[in-house]
N, C-alpha and C positions, 0 to 999 in steps of 0.2 A: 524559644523560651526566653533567651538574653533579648530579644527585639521588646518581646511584653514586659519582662522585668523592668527592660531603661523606659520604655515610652508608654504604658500601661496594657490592662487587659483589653482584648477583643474576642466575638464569640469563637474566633480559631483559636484563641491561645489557650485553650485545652488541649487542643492535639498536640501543641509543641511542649507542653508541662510533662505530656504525657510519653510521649517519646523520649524527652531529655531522661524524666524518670527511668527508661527503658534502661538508657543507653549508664544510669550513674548504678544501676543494678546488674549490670554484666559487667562491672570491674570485678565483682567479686568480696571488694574491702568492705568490712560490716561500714564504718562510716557512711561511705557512698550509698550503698544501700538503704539506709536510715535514711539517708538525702533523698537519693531515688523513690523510696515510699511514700516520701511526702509530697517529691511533687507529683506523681501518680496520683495521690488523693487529691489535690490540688487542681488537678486535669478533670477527674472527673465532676471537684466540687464547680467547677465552674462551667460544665456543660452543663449541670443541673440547674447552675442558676440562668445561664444564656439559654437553656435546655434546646438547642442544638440537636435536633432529631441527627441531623444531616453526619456527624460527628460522631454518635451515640455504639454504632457498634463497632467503631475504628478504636475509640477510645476502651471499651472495655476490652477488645479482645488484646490490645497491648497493656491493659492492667493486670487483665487477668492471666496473660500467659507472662509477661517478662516481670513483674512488681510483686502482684499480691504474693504469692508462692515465698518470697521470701521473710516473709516476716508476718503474715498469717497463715495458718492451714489451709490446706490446699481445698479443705471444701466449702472455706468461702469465696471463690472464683466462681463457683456452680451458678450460683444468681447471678452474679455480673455476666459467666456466658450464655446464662437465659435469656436475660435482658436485654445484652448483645444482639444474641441470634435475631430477638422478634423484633428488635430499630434494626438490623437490616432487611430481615425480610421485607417488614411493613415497607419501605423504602426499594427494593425492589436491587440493593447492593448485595450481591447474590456473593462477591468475594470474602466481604467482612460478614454474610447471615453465617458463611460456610466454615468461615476459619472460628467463629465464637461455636457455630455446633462440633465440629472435632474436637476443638480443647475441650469442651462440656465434656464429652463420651470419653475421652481420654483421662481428664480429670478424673470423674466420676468412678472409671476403672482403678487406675490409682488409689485412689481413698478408700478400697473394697468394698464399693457396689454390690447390693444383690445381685449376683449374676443372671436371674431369672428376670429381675427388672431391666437390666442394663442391656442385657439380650434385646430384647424390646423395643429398648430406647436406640440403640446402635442400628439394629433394622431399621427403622422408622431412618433416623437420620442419614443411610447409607441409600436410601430412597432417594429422601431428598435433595441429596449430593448427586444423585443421579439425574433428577429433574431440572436443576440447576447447570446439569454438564460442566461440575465444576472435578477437574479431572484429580488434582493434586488432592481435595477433599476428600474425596470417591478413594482412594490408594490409601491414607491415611486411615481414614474409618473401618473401612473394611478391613486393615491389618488389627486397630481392635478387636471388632466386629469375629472376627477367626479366631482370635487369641479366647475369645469368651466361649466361642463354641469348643474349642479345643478343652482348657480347662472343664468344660462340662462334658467331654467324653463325646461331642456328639459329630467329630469329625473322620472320617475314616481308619484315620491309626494315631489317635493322640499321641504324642504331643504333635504330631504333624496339621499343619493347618488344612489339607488336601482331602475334597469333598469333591461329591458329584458335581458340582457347580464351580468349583474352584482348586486352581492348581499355585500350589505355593512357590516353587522354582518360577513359572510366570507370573506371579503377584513379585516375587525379590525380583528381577529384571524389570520389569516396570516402574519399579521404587529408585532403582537406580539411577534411569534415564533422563 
């Protein structure tokens, strides 16, 4: 970010706006934060103008998981991890398609999703994550993914997350690792 500010923009200097923003929103101090959401916006306004496929779900998934959250509602991150997901898919960056759909389904849970819809969505996406063999993805979703069937009763002894198909003491050991 300091490289674009002294010598001007380039089509990367979105990602570095947007990481800087990252990093002045985990201080925690409202100031910084205020600073950090701007240059977050900043990051993004400027992959839209460079429009930067290549960039597109790097940048959102770090707006939408370390920036937006602080200073809008958490269910405006929802479209930016849409938008996310499908510039990586499209692109074929199966790291950043994966980490903008678990924030989505995470998100989404969060903000109290229809649980019949999110059900749904969380499937689908835990699919995906599987197709992708994106392993850390696949562990995160799926601890959604159980937490929503649990809430709806429809796990073997709610609150436990433990079904015919999954055992929760091997799902926690796995998340450790």
């Amino acid at each position: 970010a300091l490289v674009s500010m002294e010598n001007g923009n380039t089509h990367l200097s979105a990602h570095g706006y947007s990481f800087y923003g990252a990093m002045l929103c985990g201080t925690g101090d409202e100031s910084s934060i205020k600073q950090g959401h701007e240059f977050g916006l900043l990051g993004q306004e400027l992959n839209r103008i460079y429009d930067n496929k290549n960039l597109t779900a790097k940048i959102n998934a770090v707006f939408g998981w370390f920036i937006n959250h602080w200073r809008r509602h958490a269910r405006e991150s929802v479209p930016i991890f849409e938008e996310g997901y499908r510039a990586g898919h499209d692109l074929g960056d199966y790291t950043y398609c994966g980490l903008n759909l678990m924030e989505m389904v995470a998100t989404r849970f969060h903000i109290g999703e229809n649980l019949d819809k999110l059900q749904e969505t969380a499937h689908k996406s835990l699919e995906m994550m599987r197709r992708f063999k994106y392993e850390e993805g696949i562990l995160i979703v799926e601890t959604e993914y159980m937490k929503i069937l649990a809430l709806r009763d429809l796990t073997d002894a709610p609150p436990s997350f433990d079904s015919e198909h999954f055992r929760e003491a091997e799902h926690i050991h796995n998340l450790s690792r």
